[in-house]
Each structure stands twice: as structure tokens, then as C-alpha cells.
N, C-alpha and C positions, 0 to 999 in steps of 0.2 A: 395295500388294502388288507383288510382280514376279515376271514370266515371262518366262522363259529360253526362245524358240518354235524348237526345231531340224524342219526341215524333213525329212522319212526316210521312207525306203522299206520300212523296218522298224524296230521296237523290242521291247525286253523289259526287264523287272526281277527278277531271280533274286533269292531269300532263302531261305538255310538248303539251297541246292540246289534250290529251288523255284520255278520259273515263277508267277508270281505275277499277270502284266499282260503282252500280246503285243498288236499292231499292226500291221498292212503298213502301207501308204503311207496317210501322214499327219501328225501333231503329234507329237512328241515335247516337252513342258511340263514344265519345271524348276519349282514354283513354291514360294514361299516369304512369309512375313506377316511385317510387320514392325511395330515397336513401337507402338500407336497406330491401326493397322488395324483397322475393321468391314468389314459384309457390305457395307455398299455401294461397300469397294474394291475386294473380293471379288466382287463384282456386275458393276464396270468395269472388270476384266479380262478375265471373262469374255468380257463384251460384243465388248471389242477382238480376242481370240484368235481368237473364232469368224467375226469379218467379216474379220480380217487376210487381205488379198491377197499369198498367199506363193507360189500353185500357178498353173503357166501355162495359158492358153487357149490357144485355137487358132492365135493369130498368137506364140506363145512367149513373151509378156509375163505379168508375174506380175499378172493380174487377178480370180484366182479364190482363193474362201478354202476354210477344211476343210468351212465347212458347205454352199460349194459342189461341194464333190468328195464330200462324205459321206465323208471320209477318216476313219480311227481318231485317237482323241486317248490319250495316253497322256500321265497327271498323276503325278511322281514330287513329294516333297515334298523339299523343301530347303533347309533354313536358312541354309547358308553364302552364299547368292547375297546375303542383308544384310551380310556381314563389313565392316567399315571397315577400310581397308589402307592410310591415310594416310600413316601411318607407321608406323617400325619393321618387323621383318620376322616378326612375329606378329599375326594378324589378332584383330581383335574382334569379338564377335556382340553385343556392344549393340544394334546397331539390329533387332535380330531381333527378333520376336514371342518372350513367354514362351513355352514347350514349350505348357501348356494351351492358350493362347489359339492357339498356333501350329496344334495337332491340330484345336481347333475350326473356325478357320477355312477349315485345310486339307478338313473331310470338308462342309464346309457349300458348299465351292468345287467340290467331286468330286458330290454332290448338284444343286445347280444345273447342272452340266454336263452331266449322266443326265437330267436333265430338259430338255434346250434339243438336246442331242446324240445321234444313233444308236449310238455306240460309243467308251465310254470304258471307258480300265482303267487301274489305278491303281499307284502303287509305296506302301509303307507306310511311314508314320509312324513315323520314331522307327529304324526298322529301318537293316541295316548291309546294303544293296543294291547287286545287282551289274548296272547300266544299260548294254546294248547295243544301238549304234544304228548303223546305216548311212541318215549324214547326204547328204540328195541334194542335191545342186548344187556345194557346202555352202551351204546356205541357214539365214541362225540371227538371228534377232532379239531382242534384249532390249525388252521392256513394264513398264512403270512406272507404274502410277496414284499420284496422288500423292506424287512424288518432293520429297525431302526435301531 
């Protein structure tokens, strides 16, 4: 699986005009399943997002993670972060998870986060969403379990 982890002082996911998932200061999570993925990659990302040291302590160094700040997490789902762009100048989503497996694993991954997390909100599946962030520092890291 991979996660896309922008660092923001706010976020949101608009669909159909609708506020859907809002955030102040915390994750903003791109995430996305890819072909071959179960829950127990789904499991060790999670892991990694919530201990990732992205937020600074008191001497300004980035030693603190969301679930040290109890920051909001905000999970939007998104396939395209699988695309292969090797070549040519059209990408591929082969390595994507199918759509089913892709939804499953995406609400099994928003699940375990409600469960491990104070404050998660979500973007939807499938849906044609409008993501606004004010990314701070800019701070953005990509996560990868099992990279291929």
C-alpha cells in the first residue's frame, strides 16, 4: 500500500458541493492499494503513519508524530498514486488494486484508523473529490509497505 503523508494545518474533501471530511492541524493521507495487497499491508502502514515523526517538538526538530500531537488524520483514497509512468506519456493503473479490492481495503484501513486514532475523516471512494490543503512547512512524505 502507499501513503502519500502531507503535513497541514488544514484539510478538506468537497463532493457534489459537500464537505464531506475537515481537519485543522495534522495528516492529510493520500492512500491507495495496490495489486496483491492485504490487511496486513494495510496494517503496516497504518503502523508507520501514526508513529511517523513529521511535527516538531520543542527544540524544532521533527520528533513528534500525529498520534503525538492527537492531530486530525484525514484518508482520501486514491488510485492514481499506483500509476506506472515508465514510459510513454499515459500512465497505467496496473499496479492498482481492483476497484473491489481497492474499496475494501481502503474502508478496512479508515476502520483500523477510528480504532487506533482520535480523529479521522475520510474522502470517498470512487467519488470525483475536491481536496484542499494548506500544506505546512511543506512537509510531504511518501510510505510504501511493500514496494514492488
Amino acid at each position: 500500500m502507499i501513503g502519500l503523508l502531507q503535513r497541514v494545518s488544514s484539510a478538506s474533501v468537497v463532493v457534489d458541493g459537500v464537505t464531506i471530511g475537515a481537519i485543522d492541524a495534522g495528516l492529510l493521507v493520500l492512500v491507495c492499494a495496490e495489486r496483491n495487497d492485504t490487511e496486513q499491508e494495510a496494517d503496516a502502514l497504518l503502523t508507520k503513519l501514526l508513529g511517523y515523526r513529521v511535527f516538531a517538538d520543542d527544540a524544532g526538530k521533527m520528533n513528534r508524530s500525529v498520534t503525538d500531537t492527537q492531530g486530525g488524520l484525514l484518508l482520501v483514497p486514491q488510485f492514481t498514486l499506483a500509476a506506472d509512468t515508465k514510459s510513454g506519456t499515459r500512465p497505467s493503473f496496473t499496479p492498482a488494486a481492483a476497484p473491489a479490492d481497492g474499496l475494501r481495503l481502503f474502508n478496512y484501513f479508515v476502520e483500523q484508523a477510528r480504532r487506533r486514532h482520535p480523529t479521522v475523516q475520510t474522502g470517498q471512494f470512487g467519488a470525483d473529490m475536491k481536496v484542499s490543503l494548506t500544506n505546512d512547512g511543506p512537509v510531504t512524505f511518501w510510505l510504501q509497505t511493500n514496494a514492488k
